[in-house]
PDBQT receptor file of N, H, CA, C and O in Angstrom, charges set to zero:
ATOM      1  N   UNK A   1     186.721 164.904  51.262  1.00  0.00    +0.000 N 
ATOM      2  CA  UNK A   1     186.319 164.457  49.947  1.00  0.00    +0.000 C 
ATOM      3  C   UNK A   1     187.462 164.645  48.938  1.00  0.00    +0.000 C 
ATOM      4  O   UNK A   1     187.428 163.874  47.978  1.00  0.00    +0.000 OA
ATOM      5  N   UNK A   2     188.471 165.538  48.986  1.00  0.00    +0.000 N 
ATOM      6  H   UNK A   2     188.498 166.163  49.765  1.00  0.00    +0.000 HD
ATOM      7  CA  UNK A   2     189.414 166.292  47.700  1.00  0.00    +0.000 C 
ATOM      8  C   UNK A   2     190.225 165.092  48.439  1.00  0.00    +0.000 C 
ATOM      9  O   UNK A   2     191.244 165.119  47.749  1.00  0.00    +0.000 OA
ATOM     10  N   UNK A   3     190.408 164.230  49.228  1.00  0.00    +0.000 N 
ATOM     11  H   UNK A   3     189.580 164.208  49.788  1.00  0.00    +0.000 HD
ATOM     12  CA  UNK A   3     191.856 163.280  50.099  1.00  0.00    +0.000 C 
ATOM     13  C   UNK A   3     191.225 162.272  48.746  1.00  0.00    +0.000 C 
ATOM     14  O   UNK A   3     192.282 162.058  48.153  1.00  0.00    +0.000 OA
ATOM     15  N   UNK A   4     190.385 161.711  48.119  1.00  0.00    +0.000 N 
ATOM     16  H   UNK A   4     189.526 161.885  48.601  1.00  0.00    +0.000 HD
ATOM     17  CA  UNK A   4     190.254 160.785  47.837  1.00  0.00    +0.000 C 
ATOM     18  C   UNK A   4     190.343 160.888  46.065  1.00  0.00    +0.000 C 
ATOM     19  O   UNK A   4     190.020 159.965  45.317  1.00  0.00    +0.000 OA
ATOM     20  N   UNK A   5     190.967 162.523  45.527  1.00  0.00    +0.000 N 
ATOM     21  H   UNK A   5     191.230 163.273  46.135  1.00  0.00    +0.000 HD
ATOM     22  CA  UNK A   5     191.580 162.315  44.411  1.00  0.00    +0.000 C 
ATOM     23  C   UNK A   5     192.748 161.792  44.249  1.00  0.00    +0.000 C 
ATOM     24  O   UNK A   5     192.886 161.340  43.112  1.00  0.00    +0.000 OA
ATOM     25  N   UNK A   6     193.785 161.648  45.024  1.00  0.00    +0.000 N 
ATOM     26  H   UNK A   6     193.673 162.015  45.948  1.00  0.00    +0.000 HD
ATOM     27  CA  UNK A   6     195.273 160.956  44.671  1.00  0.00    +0.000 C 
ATOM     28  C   UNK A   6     195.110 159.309  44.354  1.00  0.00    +0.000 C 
ATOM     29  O   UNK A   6     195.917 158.794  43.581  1.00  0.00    +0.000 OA
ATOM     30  N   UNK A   7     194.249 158.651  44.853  1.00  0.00    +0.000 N 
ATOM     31  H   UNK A   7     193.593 159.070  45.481  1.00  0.00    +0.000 HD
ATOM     32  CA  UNK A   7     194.180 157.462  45.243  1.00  0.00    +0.000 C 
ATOM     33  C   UNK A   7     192.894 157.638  44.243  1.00  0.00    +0.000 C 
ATOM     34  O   UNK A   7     192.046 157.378  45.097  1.00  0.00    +0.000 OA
ATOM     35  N   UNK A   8     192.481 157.772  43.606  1.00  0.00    +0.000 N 
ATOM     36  H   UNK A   8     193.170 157.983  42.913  1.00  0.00    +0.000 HD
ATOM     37  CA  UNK A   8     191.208 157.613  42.359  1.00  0.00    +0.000 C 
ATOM     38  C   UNK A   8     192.468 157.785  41.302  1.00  0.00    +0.000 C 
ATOM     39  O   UNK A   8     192.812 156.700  40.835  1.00  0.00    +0.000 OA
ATOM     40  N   UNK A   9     193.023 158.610  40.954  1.00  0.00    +0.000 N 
ATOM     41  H   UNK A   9     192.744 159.492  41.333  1.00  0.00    +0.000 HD
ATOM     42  CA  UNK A   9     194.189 158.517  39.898  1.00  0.00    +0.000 C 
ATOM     43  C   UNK A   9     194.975 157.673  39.897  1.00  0.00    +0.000 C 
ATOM     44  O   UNK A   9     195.370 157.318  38.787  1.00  0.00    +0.000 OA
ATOM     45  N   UNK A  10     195.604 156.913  41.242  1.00  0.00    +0.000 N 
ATOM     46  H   UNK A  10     195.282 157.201  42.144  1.00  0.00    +0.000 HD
ATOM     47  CA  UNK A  10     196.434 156.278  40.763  1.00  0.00    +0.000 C 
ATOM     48  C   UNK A  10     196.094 154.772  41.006  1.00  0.00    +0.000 C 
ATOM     49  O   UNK A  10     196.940 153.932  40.697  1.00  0.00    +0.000 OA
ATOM     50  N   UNK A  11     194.557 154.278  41.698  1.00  0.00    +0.000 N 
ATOM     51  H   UNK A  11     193.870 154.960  41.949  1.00  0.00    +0.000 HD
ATOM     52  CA  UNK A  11     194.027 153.290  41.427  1.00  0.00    +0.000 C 
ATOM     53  C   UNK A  11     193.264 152.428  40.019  1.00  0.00    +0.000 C 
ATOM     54  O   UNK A  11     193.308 151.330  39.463  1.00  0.00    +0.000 OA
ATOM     55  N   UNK A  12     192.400 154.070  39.882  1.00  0.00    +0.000 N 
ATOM     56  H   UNK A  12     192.364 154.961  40.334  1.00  0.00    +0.000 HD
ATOM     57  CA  UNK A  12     191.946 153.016  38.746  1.00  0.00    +0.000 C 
ATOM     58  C   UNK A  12     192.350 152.710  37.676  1.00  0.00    +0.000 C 
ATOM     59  O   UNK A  12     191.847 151.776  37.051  1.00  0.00    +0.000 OA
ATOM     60  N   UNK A  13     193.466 153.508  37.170  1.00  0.00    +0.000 N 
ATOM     61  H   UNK A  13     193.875 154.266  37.678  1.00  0.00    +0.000 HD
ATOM     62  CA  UNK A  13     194.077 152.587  35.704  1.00  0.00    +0.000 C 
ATOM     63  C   UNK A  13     195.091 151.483  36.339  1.00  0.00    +0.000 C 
ATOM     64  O   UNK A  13     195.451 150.568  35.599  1.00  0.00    +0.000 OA
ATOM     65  N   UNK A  14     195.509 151.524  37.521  1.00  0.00    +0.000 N 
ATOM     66  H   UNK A  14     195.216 152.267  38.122  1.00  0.00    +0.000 HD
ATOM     67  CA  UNK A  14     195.754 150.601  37.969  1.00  0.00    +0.000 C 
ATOM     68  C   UNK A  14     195.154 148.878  38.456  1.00  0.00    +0.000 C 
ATOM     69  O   UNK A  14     195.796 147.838  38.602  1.00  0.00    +0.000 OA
ATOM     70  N   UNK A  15     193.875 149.128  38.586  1.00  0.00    +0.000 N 
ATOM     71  H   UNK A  15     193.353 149.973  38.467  1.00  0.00    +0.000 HD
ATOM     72  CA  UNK A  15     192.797 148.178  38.466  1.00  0.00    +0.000 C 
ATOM     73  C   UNK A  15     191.989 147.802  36.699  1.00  0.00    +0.000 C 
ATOM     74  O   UNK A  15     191.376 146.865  36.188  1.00  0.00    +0.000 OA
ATOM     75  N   UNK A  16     192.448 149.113  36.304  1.00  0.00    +0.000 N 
ATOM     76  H   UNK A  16     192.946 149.874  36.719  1.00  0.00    +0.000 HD
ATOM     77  CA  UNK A  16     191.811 148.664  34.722  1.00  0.00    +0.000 C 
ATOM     78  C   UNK A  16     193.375 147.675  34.004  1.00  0.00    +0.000 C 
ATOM     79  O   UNK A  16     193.403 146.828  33.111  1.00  0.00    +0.000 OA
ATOM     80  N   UNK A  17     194.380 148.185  34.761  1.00  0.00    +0.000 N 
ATOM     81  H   UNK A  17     194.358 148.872  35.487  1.00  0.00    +0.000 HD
ATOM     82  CA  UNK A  17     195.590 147.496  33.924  1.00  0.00    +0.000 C 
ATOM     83  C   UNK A  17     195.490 145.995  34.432  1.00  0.00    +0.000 C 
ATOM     84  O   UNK A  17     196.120 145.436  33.535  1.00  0.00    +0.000 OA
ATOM     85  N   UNK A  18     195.173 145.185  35.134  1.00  0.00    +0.000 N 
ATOM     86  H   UNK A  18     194.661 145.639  35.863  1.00  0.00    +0.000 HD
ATOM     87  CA  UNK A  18     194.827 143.988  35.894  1.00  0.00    +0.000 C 
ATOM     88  C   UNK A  18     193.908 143.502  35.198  1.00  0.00    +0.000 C 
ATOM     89  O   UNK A  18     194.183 142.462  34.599  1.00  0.00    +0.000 OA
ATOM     90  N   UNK A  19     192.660 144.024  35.057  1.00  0.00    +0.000 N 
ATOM     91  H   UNK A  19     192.436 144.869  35.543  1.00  0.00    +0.000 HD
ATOM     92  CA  UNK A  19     191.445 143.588  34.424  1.00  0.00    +0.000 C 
ATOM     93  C   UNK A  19     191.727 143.645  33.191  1.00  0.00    +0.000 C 
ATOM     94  O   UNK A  19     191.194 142.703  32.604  1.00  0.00    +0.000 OA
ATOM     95  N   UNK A  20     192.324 144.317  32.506  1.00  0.00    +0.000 N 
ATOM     96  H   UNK A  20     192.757 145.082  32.983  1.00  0.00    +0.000 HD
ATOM     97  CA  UNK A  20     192.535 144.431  30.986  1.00  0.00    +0.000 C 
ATOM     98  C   UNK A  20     193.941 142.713  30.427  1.00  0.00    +0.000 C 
ATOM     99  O   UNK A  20     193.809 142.119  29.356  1.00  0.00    +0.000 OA
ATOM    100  N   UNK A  21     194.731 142.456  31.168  1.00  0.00    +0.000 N 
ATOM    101  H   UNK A  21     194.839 142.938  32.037  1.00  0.00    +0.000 HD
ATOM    102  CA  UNK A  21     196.197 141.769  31.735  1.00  0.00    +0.000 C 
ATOM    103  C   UNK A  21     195.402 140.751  32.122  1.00  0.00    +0.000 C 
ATOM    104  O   UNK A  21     196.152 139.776  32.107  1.00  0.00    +0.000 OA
ATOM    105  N   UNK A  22     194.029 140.296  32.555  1.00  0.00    +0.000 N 
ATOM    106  H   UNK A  22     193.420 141.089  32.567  1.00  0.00    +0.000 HD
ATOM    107  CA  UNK A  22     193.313 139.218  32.722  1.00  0.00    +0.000 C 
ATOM    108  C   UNK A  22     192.674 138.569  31.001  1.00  0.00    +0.000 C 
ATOM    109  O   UNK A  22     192.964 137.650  30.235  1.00  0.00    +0.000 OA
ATOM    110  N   UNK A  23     191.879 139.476  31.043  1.00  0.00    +0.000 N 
ATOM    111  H   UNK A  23     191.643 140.222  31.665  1.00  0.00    +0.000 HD
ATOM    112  CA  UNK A  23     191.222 139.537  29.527  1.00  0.00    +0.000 C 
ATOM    113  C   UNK A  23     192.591 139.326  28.153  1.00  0.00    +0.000 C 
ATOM    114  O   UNK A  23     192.470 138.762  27.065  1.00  0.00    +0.000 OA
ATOM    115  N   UNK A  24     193.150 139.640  28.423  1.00  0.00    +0.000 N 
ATOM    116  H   UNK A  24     193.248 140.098  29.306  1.00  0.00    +0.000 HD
ATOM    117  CA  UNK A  24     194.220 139.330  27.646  1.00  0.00    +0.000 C 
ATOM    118  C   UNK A  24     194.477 137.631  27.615  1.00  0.00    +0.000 C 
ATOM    119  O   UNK A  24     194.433 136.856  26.659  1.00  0.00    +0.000 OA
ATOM    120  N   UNK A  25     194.719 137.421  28.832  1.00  0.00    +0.000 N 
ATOM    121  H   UNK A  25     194.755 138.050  29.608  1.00  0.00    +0.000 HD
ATOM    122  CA  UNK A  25     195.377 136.136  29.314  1.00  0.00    +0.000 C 
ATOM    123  C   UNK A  25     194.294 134.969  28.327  1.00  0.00    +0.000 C 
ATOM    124  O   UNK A  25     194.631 134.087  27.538  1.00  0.00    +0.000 OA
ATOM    125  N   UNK A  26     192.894 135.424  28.779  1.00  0.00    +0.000 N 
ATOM    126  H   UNK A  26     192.620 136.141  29.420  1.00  0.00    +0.000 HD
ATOM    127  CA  UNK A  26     192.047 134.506  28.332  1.00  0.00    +0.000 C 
ATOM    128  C   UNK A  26     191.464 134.396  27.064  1.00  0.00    +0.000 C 
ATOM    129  O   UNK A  26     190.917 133.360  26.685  1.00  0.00    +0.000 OA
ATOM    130  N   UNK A  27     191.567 135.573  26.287  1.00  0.00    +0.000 N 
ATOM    131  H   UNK A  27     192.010 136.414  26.595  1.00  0.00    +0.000 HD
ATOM    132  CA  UNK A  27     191.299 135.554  25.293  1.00  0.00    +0.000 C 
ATOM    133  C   UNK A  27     192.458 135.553  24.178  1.00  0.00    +0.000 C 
ATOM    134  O   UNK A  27     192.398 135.667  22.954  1.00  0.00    +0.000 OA
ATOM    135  N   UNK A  28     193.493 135.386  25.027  1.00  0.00    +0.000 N 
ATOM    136  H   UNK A  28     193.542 135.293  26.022  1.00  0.00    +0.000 HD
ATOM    137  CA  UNK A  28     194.499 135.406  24.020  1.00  0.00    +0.000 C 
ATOM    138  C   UNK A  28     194.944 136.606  23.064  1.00  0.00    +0.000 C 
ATOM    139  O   UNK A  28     195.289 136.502  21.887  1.00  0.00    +0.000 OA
ATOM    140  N   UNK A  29     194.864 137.684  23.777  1.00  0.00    +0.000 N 
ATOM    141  H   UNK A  29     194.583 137.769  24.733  1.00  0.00    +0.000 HD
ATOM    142  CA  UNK A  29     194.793 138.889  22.766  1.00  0.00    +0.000 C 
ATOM    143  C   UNK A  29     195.882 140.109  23.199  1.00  0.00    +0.000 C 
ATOM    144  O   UNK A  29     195.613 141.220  22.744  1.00  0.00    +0.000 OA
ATOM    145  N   UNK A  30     196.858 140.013  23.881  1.00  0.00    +0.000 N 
ATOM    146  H   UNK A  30     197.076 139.110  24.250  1.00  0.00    +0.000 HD
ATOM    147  CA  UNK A  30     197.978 140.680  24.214  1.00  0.00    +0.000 C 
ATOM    148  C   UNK A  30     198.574 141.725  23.316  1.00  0.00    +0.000 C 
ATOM    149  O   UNK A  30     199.212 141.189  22.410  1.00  0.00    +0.000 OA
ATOM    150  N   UNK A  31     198.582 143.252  23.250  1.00  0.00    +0.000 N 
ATOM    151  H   UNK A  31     198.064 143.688  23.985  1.00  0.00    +0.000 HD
ATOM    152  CA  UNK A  31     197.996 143.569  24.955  1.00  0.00    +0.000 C 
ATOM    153  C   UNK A  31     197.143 144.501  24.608  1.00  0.00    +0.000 C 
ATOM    154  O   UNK A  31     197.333 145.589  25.153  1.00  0.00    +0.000 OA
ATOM    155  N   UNK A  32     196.029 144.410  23.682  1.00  0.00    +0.000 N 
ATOM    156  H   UNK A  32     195.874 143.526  23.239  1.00  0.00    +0.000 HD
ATOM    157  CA  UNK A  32     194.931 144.994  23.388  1.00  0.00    +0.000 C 
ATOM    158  C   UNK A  32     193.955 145.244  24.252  1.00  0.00    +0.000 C 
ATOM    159  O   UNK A  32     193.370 146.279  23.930  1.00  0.00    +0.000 OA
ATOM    160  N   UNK A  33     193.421 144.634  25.433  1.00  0.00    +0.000 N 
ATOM    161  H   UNK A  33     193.896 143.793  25.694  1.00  0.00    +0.000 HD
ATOM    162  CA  UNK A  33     192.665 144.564  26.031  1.00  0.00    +0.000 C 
ATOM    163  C   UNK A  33     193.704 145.209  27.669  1.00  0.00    +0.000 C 
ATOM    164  O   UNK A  33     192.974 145.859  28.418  1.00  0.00    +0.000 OA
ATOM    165  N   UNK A  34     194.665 145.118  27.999  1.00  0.00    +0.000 N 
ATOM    166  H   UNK A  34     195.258 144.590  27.391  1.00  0.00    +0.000 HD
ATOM    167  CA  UNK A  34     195.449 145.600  28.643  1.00  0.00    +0.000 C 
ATOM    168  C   UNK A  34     196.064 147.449  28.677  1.00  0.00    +0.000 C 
ATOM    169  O   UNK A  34     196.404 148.292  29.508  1.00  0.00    +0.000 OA
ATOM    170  N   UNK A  35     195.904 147.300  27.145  1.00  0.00    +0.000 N 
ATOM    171  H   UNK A  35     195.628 146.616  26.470  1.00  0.00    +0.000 HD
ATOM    172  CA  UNK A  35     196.110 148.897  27.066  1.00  0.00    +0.000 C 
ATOM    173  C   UNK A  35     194.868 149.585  26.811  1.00  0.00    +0.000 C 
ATOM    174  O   UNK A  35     195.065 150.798  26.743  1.00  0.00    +0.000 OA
ATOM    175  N   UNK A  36     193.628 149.251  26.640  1.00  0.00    +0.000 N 
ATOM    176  H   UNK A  36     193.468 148.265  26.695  1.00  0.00    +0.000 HD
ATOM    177  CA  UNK A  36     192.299 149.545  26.414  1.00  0.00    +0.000 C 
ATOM    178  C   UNK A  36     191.684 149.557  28.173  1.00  0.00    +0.000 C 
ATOM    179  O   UNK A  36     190.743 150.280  28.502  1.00  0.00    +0.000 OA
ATOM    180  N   UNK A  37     192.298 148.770  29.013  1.00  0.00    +0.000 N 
ATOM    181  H   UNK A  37     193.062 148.183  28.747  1.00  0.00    +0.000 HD
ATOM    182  CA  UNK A  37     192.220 149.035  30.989  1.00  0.00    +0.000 C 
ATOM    183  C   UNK A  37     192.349 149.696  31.252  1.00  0.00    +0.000 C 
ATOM    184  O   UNK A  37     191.455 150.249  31.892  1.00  0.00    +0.000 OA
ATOM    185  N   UNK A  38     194.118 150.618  30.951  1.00  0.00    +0.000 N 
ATOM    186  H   UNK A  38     194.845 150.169  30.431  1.00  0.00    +0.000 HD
ATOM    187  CA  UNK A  38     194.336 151.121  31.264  1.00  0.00    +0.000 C 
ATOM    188  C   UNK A  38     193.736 152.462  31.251  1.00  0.00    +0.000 C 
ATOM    189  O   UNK A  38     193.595 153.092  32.299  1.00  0.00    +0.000 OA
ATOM    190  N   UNK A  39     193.268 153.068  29.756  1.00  0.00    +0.000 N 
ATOM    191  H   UNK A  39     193.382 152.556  28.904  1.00  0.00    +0.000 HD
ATOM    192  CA  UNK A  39     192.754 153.900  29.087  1.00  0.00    +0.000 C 
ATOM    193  C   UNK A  39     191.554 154.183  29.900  1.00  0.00    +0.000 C 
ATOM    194  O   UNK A  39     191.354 155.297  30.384  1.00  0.00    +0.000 OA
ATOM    195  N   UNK A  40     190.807 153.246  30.043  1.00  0.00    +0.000 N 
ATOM    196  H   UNK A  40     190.969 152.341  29.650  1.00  0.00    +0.000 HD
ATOM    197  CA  UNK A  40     189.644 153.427  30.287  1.00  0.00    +0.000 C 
ATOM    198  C   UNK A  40     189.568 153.908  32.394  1.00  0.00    +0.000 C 
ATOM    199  O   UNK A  40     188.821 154.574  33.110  1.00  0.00    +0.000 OA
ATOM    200  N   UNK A  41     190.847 153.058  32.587  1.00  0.00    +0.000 N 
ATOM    201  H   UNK A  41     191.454 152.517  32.005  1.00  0.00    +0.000 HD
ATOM    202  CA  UNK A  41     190.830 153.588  33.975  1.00  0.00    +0.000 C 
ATOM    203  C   UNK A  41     191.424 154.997  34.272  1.00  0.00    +0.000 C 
ATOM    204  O   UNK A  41     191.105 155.641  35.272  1.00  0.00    +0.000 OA
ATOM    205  N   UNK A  42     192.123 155.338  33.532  1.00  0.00    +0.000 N 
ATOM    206  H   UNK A  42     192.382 154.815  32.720  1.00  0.00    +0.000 HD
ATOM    207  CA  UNK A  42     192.545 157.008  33.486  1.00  0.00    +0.000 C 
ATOM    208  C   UNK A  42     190.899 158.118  32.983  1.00  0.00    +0.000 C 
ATOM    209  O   UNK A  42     190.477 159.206  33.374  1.00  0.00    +0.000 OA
ATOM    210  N   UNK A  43     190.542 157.367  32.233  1.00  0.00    +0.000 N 
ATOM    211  H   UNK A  43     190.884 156.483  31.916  1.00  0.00    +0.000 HD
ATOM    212  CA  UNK A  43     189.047 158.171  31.911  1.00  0.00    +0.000 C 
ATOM    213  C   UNK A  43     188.089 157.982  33.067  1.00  0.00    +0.000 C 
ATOM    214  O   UNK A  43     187.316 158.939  33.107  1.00  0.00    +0.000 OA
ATOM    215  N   UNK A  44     187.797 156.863  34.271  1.00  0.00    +0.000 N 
ATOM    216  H   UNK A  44     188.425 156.086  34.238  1.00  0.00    +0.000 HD
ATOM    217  CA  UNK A  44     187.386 156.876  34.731  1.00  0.00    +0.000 C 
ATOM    218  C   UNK A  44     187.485 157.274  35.848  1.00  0.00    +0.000 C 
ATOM    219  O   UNK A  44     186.492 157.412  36.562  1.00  0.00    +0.000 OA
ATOM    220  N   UNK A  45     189.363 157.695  36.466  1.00  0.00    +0.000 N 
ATOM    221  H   UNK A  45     190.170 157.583  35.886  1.00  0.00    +0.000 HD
ATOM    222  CA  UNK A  45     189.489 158.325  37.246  1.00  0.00    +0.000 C 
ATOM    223  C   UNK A  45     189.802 160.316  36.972  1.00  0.00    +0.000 C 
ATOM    224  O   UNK A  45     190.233 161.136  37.783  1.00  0.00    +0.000 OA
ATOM    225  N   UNK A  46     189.419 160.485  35.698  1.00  0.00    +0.000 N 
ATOM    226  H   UNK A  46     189.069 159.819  35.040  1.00  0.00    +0.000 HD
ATOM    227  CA  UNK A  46     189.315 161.671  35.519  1.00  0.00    +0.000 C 
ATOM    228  C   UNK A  46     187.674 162.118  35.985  1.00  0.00    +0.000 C 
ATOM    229  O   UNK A  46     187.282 163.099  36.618  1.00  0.00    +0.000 OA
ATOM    230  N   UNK A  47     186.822 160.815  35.311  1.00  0.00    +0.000 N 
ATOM    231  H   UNK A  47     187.140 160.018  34.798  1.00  0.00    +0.000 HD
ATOM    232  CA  UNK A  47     185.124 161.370  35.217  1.00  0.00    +0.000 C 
ATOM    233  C   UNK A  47     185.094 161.514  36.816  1.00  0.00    +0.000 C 
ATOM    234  O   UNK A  47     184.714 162.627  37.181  1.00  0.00    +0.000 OA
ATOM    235  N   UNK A  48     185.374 160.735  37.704  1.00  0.00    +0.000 N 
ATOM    236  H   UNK A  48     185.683 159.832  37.408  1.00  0.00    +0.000 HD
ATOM    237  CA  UNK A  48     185.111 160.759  38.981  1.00  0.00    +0.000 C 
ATOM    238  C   UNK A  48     185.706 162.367  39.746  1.00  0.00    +0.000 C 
ATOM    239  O   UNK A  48     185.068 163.232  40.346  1.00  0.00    +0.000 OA
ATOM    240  N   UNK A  49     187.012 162.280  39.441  1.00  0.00    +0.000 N 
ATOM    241  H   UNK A  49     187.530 161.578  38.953  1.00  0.00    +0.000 HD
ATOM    242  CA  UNK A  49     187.514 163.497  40.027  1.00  0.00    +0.000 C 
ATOM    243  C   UNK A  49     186.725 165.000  39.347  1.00  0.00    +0.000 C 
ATOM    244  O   UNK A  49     186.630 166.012  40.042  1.00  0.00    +0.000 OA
ATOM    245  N   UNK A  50     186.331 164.956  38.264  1.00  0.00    +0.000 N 
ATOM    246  H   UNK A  50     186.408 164.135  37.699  1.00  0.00    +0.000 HD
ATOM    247  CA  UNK A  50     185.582 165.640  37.848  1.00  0.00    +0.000 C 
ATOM    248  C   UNK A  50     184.473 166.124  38.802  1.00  0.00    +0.000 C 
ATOM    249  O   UNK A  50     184.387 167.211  39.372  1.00  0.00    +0.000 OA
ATOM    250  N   UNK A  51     183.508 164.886  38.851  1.00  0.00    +0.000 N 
ATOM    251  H   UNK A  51     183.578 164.002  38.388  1.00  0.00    +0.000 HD
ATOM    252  CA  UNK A  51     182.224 164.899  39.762  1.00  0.00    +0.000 C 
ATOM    253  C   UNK A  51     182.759 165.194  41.156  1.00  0.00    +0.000 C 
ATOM    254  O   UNK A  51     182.139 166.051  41.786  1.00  0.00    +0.000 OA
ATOM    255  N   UNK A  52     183.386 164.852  41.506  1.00  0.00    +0.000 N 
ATOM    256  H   UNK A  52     183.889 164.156  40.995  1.00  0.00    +0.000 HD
ATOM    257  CA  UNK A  52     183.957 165.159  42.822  1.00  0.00    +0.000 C 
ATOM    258  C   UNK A  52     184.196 166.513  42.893  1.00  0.00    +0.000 C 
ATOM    259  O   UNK A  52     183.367 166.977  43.676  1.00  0.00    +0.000 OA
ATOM    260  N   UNK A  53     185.109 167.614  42.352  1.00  0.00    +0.000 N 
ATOM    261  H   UNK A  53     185.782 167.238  41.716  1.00  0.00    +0.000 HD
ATOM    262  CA  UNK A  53     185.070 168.993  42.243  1.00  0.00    +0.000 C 
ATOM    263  C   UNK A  53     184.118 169.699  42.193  1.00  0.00    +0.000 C 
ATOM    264  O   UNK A  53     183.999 170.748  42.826  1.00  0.00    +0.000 OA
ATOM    265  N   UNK A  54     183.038 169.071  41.184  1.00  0.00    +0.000 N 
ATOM    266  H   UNK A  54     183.134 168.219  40.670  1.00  0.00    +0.000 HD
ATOM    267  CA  UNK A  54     181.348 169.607  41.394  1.00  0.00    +0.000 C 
ATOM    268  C   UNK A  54     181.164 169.526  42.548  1.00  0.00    +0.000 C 
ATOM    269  O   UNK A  54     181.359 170.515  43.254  1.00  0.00    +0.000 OA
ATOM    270  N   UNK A  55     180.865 168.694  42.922  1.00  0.00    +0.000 N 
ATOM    271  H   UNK A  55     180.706 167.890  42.348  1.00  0.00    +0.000 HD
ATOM    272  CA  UNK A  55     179.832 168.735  44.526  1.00  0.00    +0.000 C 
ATOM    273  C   UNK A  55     181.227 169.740  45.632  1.00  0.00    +0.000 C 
ATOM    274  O   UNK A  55     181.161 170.515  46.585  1.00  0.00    +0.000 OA
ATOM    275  N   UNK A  56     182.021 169.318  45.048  1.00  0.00    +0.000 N 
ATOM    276  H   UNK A  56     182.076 168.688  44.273  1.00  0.00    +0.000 HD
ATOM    277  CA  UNK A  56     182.502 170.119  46.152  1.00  0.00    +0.000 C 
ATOM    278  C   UNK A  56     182.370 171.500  46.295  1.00  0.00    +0.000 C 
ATOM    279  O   UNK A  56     181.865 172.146  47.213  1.00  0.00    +0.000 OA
ATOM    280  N   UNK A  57     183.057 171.973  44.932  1.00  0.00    +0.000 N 
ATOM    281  H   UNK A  57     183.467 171.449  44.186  1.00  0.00    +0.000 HD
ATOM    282  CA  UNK A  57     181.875 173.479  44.305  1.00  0.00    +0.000 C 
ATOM    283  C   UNK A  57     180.950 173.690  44.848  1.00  0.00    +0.000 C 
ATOM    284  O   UNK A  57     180.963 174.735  45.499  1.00  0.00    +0.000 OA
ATOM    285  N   UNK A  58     179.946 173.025  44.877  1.00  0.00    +0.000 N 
ATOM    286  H   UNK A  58     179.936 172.177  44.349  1.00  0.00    +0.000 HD
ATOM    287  CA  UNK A  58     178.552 172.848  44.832  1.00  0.00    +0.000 C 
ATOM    288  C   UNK A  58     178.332 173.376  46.553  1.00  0.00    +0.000 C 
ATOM    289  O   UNK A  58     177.909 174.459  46.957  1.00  0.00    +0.000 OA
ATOM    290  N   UNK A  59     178.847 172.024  47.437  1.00  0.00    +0.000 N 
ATOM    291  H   UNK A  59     179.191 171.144  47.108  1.00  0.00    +0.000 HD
ATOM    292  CA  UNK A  59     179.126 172.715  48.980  1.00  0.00    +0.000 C 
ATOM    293  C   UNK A  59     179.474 173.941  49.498  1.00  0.00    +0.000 C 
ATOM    294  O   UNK A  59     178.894 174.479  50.440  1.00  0.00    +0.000 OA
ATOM    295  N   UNK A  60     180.691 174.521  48.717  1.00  0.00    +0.000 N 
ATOM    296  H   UNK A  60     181.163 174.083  47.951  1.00  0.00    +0.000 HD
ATOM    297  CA  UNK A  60     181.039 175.926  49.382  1.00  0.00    +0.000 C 
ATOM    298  C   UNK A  60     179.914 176.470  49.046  1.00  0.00    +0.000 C 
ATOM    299  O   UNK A  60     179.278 176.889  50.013  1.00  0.00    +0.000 OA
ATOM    300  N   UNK A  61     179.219 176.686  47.584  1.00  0.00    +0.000 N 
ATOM    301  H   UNK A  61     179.735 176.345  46.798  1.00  0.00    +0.000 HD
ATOM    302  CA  UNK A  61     178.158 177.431  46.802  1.00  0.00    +0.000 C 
ATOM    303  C   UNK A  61     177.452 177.769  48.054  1.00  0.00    +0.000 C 
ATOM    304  O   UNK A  61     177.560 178.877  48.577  1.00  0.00    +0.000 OA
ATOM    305  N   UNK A  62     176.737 176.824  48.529  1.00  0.00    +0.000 N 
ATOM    306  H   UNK A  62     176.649 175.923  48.104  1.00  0.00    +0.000 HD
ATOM    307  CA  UNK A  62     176.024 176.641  49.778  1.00  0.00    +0.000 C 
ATOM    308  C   UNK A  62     176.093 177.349  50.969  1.00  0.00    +0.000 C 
ATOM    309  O   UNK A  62     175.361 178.091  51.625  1.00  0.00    +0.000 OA
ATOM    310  N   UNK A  63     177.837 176.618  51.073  1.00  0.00    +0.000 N 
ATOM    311  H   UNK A  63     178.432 176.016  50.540  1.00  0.00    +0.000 HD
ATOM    312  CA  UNK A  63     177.957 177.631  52.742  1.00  0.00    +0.000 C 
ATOM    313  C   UNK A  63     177.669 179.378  52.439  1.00  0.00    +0.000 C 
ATOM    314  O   UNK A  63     177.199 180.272  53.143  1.00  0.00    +0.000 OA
ATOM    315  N   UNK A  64     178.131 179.340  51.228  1.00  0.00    +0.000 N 
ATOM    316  H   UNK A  64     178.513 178.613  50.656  1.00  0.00    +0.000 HD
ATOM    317  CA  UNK A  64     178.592 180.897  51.252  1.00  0.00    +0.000 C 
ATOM    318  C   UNK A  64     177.007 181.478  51.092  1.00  0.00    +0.000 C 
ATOM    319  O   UNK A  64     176.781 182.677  51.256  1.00  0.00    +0.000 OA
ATOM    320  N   UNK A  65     176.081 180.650  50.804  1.00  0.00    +0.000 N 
ATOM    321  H   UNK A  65     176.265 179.676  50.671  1.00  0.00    +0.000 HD
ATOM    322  CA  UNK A  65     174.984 181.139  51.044  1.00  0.00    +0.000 C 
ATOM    323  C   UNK A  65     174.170 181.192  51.998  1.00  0.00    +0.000 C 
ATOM    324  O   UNK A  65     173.025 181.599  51.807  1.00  0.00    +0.000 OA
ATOM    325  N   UNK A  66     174.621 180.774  53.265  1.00  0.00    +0.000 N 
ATOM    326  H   UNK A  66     175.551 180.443  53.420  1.00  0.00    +0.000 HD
ATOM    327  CA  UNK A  66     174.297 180.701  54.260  1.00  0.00    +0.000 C 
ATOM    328  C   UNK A  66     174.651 181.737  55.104  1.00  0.00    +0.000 C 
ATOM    329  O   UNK A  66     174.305 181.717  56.285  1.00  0.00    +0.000 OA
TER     330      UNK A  66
């Protein structure tokens, strides 16, 4: 589960910078919507890695109670 923080950081503002670099294109709005991707994909690969440390927490919590 912790293999799939490197690749959550450096995907999703990487996928928000594309989607944002689209929205731009079409709405004509460069690069407001491109740097607002990005942003939002660094926040979203923080919220995830976040939740991800929980449960993982959460698992040892467990074993060690076992």
């Amino acid at each position: 589960m912790l293999l799939a923080i490197p690749s959550l950081l450096f995907t999703a503002p990487i996928v928000g910078f594309f989607i944002g670099k689209w929205a731009d294109r079409y709405f004509a709005t460069e690069p407001r919507f491109t740097i607002a991707g990005v942003v939002l994909g660094f926040f979203a690969a923080g919220r995830e890695t976040f939740l991800i440390l929980r449960r993982v927490q959460q698992l040892e919590e467990r074993d060690k109670r076992r």
